[in-house]
NUZADREN-69795 format. One line per 3 residues: number of its first residue (from 1); their letters; for each residue x, y negated, z of N, C-alpha, C. Coordinates in Angstrom, 3 decimals, always signed. Atoms other than C-alpha are relative to their C-alpha. Example, Ala and Ser with C-alpha at 12.3 -4.5 7.8 and 13.67 -1.06 7.14 Angstrom:
<sites>
1> as> +0.890 +1.190 +0.000 +12.300 +4.500 +7.800 +0.900 -1.200 +0.000 ~ -0.820 +1.190 -0.060 +13.670 +1.060 +7.140 -0.770 -1.090 +0.730
</sites>
This chain:
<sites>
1> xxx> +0.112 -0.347 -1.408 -1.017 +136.199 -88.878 -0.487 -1.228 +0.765 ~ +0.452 +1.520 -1.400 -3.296 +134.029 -86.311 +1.338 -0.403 +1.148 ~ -0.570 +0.795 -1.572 -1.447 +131.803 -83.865 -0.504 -0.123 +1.036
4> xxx> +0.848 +0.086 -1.544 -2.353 +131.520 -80.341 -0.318 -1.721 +0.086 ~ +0.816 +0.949 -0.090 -3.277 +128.292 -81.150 -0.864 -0.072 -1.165 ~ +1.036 +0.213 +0.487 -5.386 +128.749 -83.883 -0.936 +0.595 +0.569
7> xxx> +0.240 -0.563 -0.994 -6.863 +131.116 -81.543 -0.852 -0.598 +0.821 ~ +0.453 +0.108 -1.214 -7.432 +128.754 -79.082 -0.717 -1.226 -0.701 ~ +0.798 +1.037 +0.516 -8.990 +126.157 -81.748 -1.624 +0.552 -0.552
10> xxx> +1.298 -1.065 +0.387 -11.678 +128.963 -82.891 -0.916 +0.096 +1.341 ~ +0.826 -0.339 -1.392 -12.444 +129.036 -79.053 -0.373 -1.176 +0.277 ~ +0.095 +1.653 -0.791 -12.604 +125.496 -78.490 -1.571 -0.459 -1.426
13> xxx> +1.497 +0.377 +0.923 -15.353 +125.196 -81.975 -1.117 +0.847 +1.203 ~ +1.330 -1.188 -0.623 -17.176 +128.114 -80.286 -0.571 -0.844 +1.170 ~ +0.215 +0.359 -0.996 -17.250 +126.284 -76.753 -1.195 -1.271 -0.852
16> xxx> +0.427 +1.075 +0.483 -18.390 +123.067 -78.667 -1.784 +0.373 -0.493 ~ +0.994 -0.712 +1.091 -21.179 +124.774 -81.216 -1.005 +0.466 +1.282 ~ +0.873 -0.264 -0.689 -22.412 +126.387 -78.049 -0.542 -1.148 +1.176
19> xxx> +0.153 +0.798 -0.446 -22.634 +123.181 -75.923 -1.473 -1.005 -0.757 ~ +0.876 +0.679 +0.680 -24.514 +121.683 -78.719 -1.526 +0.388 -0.280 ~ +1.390 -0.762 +0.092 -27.076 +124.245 -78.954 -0.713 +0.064 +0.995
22> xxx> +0.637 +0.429 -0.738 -27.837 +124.307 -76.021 -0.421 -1.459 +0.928 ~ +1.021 +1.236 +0.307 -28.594 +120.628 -75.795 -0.582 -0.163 -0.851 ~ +1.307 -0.233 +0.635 -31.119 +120.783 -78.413 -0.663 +0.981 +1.067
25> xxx> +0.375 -0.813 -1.168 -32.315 +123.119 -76.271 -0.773 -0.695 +1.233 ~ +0.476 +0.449 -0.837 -32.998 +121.583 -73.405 -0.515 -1.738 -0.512 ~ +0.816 +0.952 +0.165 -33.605 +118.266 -75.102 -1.296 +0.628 -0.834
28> xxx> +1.749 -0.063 +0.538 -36.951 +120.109 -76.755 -0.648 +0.021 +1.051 ~ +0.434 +0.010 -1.475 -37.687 +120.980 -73.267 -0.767 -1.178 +0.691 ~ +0.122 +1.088 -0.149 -37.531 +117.493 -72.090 -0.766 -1.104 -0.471
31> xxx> +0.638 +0.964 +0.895 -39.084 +116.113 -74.779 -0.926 +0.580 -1.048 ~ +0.422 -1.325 +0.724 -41.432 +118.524 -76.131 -1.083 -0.422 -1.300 ~ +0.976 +0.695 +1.141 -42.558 +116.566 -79.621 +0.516 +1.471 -0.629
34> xxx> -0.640 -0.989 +0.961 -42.826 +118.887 -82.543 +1.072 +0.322 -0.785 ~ -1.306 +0.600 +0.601 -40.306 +117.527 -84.701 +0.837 +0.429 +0.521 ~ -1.092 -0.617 -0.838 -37.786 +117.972 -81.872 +0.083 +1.745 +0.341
37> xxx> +0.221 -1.236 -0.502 -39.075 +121.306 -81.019 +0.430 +1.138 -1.474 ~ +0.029 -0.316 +1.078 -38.959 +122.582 -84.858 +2.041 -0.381 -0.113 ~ -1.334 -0.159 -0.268 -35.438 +120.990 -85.122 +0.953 +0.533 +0.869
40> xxx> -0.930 -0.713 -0.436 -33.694 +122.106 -82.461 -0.339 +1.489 +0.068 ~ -0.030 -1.273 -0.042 -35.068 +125.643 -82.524 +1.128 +0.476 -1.451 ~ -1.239 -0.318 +1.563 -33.408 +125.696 -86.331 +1.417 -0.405 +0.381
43> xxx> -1.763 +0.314 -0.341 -29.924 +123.894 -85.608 +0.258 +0.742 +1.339 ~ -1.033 -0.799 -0.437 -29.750 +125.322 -82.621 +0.313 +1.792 +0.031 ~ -0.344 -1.664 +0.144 -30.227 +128.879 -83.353 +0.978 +0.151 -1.128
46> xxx> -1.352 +0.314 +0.678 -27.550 +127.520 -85.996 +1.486 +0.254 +0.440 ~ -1.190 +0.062 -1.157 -25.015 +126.469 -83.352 +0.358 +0.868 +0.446 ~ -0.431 -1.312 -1.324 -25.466 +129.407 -81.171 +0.444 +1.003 -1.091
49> xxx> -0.789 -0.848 +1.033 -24.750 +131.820 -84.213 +1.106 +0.076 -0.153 ~ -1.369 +0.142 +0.771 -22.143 +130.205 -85.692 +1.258 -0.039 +1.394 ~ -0.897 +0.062 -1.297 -20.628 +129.850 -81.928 +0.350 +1.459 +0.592
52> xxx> -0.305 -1.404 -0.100 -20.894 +133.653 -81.401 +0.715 +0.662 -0.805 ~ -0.874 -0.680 +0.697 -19.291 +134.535 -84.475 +1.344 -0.746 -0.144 ~ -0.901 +0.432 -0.182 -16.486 +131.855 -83.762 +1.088 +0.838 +1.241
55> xxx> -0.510 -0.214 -1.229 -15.949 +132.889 -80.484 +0.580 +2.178 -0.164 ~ -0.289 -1.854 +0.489 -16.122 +137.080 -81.877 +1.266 -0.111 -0.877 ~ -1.831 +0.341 +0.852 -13.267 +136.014 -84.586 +0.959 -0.055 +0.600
58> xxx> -0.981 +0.152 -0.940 -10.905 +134.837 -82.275 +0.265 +0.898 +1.161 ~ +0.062 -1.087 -1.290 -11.747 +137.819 -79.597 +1.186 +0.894 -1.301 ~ -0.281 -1.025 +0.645 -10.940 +140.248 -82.900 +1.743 -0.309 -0.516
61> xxx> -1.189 +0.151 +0.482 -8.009 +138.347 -84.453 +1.278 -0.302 +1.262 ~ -0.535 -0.208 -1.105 -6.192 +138.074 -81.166 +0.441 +1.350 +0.745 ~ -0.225 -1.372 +0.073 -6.570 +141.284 -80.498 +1.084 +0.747 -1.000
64> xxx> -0.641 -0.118 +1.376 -4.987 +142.091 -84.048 +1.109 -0.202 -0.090 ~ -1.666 +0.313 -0.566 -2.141 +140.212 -83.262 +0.889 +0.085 +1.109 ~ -0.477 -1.452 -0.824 -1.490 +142.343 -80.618 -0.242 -0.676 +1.547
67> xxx> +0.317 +0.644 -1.335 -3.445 +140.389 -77.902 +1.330 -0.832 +1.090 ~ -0.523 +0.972 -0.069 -1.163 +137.533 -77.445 -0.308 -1.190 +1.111 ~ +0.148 +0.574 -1.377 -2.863 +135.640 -74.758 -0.409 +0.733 +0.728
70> xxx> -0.307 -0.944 -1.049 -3.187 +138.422 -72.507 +1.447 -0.127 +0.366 ~ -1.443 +0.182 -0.408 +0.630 +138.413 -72.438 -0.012 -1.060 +0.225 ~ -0.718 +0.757 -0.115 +0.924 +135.309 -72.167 -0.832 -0.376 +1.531
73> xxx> +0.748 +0.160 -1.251 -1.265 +135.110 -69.365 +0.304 +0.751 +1.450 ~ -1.183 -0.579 -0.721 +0.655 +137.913 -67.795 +1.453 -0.774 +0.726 ~ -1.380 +0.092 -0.582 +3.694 +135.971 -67.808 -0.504 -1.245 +0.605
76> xxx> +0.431 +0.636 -1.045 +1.913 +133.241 -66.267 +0.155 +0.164 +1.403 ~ +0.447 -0.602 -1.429 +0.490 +134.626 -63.274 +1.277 +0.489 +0.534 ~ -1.446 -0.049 -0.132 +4.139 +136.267 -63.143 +0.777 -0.790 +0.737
79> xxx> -0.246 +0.863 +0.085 +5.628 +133.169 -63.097 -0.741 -0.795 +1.494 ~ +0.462 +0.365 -1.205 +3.538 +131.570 -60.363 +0.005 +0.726 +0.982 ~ -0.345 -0.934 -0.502 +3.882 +134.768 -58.325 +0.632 -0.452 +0.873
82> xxx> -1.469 +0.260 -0.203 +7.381 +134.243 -58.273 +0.588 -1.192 +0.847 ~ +0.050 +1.132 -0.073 +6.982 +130.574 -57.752 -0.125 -0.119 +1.788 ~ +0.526 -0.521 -0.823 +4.828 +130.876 -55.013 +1.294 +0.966 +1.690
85> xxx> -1.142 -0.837 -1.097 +7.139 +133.513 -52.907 +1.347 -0.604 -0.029 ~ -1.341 +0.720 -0.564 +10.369 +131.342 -53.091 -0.424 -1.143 +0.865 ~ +0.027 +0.844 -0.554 +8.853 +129.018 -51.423 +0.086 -0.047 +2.025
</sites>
């Protein structure tokens, strides 16, 4: 069974993977040699993949485990609510 923090480490590659891709990205842009242009189209249509199916894993296995940060996000907001109105 996933943890809500492995969870939130699958989301944190994904964030990363997609950060990276899209700098290649904009550094071909910037710098529009072939080389660069040839590499980052490959790694990053790498990155962005592997960052979509990181980020889809962790949507599915979260879910699975019976959407676990939704609740917990519930009792958040809850929680500050609450907070909030005693004051």
């Amino acid at each position: 069974m996933m943890k809500h923090a492995d969870v939130k480490k699958l989301t944190y590659v994904s964030a990363v993977a997609t950060l990276g891709a899209v700098g290649l990205m904009v550094a071909s842009i910037v710098f529009p040699k072939p080389a660069l242009l040839v590499f980052a189209m490959s790694v990053g249509q790498g990155l962005g993949t592997l960052s979509l199916a990181t980020y889809l894993l962790a949507i599915a296995l979260d879910l699975q485990s019976g959407g676990g940060l939704i609740e917990r996000v519930e009792e958040d907001v809850g929680e500050i609510k609450s907070d909030t109105a005693h004051e």
